[in-house]
N, C-alpha and C positions, 0 to 999 in steps of 0.2 A: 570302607563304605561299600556296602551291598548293593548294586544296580538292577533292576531288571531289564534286560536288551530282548527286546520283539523284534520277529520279524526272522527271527534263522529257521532253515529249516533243516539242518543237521545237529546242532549243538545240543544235546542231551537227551538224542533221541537214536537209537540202533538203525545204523546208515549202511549199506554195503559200500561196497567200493564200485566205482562206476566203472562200467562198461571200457570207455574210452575217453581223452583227454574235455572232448566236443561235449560229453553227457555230463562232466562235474562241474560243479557249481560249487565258484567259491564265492565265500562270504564273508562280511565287515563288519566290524561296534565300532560306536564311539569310540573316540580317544576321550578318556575323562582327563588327560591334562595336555591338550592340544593349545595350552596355553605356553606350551613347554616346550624347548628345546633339546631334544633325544634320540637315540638312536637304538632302535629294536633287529634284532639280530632273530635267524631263525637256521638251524643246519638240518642239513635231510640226508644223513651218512648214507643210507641205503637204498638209492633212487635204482632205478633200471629201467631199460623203454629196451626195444630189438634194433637190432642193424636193418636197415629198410634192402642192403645189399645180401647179408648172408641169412639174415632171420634169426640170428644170433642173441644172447640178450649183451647189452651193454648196460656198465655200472658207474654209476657216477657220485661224488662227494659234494652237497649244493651249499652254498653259506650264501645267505643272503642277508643285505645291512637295509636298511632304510629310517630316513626320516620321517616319523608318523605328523600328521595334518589331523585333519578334521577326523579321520578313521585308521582302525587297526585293520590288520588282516586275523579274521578268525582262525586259530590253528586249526581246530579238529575238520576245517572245511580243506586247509590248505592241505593235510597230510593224507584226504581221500583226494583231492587234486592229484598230488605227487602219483600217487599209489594207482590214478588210471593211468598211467604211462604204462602200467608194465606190462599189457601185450599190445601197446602202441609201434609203429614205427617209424624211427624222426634221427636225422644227423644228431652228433650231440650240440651243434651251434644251432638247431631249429629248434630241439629240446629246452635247451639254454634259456634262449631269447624267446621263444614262447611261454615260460612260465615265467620270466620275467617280466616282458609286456601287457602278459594277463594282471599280473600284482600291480602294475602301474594303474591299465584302466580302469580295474574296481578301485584302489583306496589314496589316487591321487596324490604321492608323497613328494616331499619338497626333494627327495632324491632318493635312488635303488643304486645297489651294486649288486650283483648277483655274480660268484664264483661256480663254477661249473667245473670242477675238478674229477675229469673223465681217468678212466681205469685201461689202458691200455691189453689189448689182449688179442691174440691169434684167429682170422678167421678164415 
């Protein structure tokens, strides 16, 4: 079944990547079976933000699980989200837990995990 969702303003429309974490805007649909009990998975192999101490870039592997409710998290908003990190700079447990708690208070799920699997490296 074909839906129309209103209201985005990145989904099928030539978006840049924002500036910074502050200027992206993530976005939501419906859950068409919020009547359901499931679990949506999303991985972002190729994150990167800078070291806020060497100015370095730092790499990280994201897996995130959640319980969907009333709403999804739109991908193509979430993966311009991801992608203003990367001349942001943020620890990776501020990185972390910042785009975790972003995902929380747009799409309200009955639960998040969010894996943050940072890339050790020399600075």
């Amino acid at each position: 079944m074909t839906r129309k969702i209103t209201g985005l303003r990145q989904l099928g429309q030539e978006t840049k990547v924002p500036g910074s974490p502050e200027e992206a805007v993530l976005e939501r649909v419906p859950n068409p079976h919020a009547d359901t009990a499931y679990v949506a998975r999303f991985t972002a192999p190729e994150f990167t933000c800078l070291c806020p101490v060497t100015g370095q870039p730092d790499f990280a592997h994201f897996v995130i699980d959640y319980a969907p409710g009333a709403w999804l998290l739109e991908s193509k908003s979430f993966k311009l989200f991801l992608a203003s990190f990367r001349n942001a700079s943020a620890f990776h447990e501020d990185a972390t837990l910042t785009i975790g708690k972003q995902i929380v208070d747009l799409i309200e799920p009955s639960w998040l995990r969010i894996g943050g699997y940072w890339y050790p490296r020399g600075g």
